[in-house]
C-alpha positions as CSV (number, residue, x, y, z in Angstrom):
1,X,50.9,-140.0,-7.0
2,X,53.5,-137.8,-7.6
3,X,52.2,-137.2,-11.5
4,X,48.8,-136.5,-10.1
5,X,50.2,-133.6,-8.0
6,X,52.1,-132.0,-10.1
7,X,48.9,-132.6,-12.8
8,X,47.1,-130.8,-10.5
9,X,49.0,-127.9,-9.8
10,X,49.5,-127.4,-13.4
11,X,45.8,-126.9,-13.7
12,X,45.9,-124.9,-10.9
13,X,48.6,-122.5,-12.5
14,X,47.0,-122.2,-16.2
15,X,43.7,-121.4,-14.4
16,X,45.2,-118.2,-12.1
17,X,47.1,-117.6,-15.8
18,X,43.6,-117.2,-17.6
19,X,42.0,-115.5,-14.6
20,X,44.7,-112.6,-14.4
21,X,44.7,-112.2,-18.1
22,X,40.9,-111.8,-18.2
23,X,40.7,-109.1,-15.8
24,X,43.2,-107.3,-17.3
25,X,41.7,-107.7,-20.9
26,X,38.0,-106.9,-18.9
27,X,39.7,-103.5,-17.6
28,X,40.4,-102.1,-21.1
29,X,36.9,-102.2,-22.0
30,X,35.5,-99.4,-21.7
31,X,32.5,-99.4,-19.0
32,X,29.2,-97.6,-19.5
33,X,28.8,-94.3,-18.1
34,X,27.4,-94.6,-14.1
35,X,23.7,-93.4,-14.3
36,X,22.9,-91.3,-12.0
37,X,21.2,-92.4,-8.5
38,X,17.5,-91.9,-8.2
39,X,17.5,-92.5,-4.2
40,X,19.6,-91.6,-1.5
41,X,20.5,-94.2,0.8
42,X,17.9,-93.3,3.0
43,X,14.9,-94.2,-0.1
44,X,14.8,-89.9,-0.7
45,X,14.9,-88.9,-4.1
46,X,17.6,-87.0,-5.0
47,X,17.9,-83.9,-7.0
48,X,20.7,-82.6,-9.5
49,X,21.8,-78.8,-9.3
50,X,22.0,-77.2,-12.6
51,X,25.0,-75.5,-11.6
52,X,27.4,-77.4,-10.5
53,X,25.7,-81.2,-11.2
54,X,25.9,-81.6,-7.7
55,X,23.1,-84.1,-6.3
56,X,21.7,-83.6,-3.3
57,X,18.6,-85.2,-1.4
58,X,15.3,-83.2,-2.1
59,X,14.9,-82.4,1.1
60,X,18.6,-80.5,1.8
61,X,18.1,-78.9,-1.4
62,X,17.6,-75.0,-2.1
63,X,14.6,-74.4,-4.1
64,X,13.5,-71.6,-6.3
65,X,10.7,-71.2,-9.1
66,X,13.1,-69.6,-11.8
67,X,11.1,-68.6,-15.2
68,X,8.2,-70.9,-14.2
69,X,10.1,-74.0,-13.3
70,X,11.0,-75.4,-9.6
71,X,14.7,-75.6,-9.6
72,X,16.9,-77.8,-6.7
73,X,19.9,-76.2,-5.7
74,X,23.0,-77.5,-3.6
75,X,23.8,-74.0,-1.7
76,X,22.3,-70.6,-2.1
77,X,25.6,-69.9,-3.6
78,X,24.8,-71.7,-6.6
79,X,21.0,-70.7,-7.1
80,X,22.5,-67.0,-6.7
81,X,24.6,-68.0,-9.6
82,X,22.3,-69.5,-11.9
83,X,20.4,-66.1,-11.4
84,X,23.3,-64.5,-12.1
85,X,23.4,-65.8,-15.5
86,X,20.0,-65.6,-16.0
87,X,20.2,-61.6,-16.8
């Protein structure tokens, strides 16, 4: 009985051994790049500032039509910048 124990907490030993070790050698992989989200939490899609790469739902965002294109903006501080740099 005795044998059987200690049997099974050898088992149980190696197996926490390979589990830590594969983590660790999952971790140095390097992961793919997070894509960006689509939706909000709320199901609202969301919108990236050319600024500052900030996104922000549609609905909160600053637009302008800048040389023919509908821009999203996080703050008026930011379109004001991109028009800025536009001249």
């Amino acid at each position: 009985m005795i044998r059987l124990l200690l049997l099974a907490i050898f088992c149980f030993l190696l197996y926490a051994i390979w589990t830590a070790l594969r983590s660790i050698v999952g971790s140095n992989r390097q992961n793919p790049p997070e894509e960006r989200p689509e939706k909000s939490a709320s199901g609202e899609e969301m919108v990236q500032d050319p600024v500052c790469g900030t996104y922000v739902p549609a609905s909160d965002a600053v637009c302008a039509r800048i040389g023919g294109k509908r821009l999203h903006f996080c703050s008026e501080e930011c379109r004001d910048a991109y028009r800025a740099g536009q001249r």
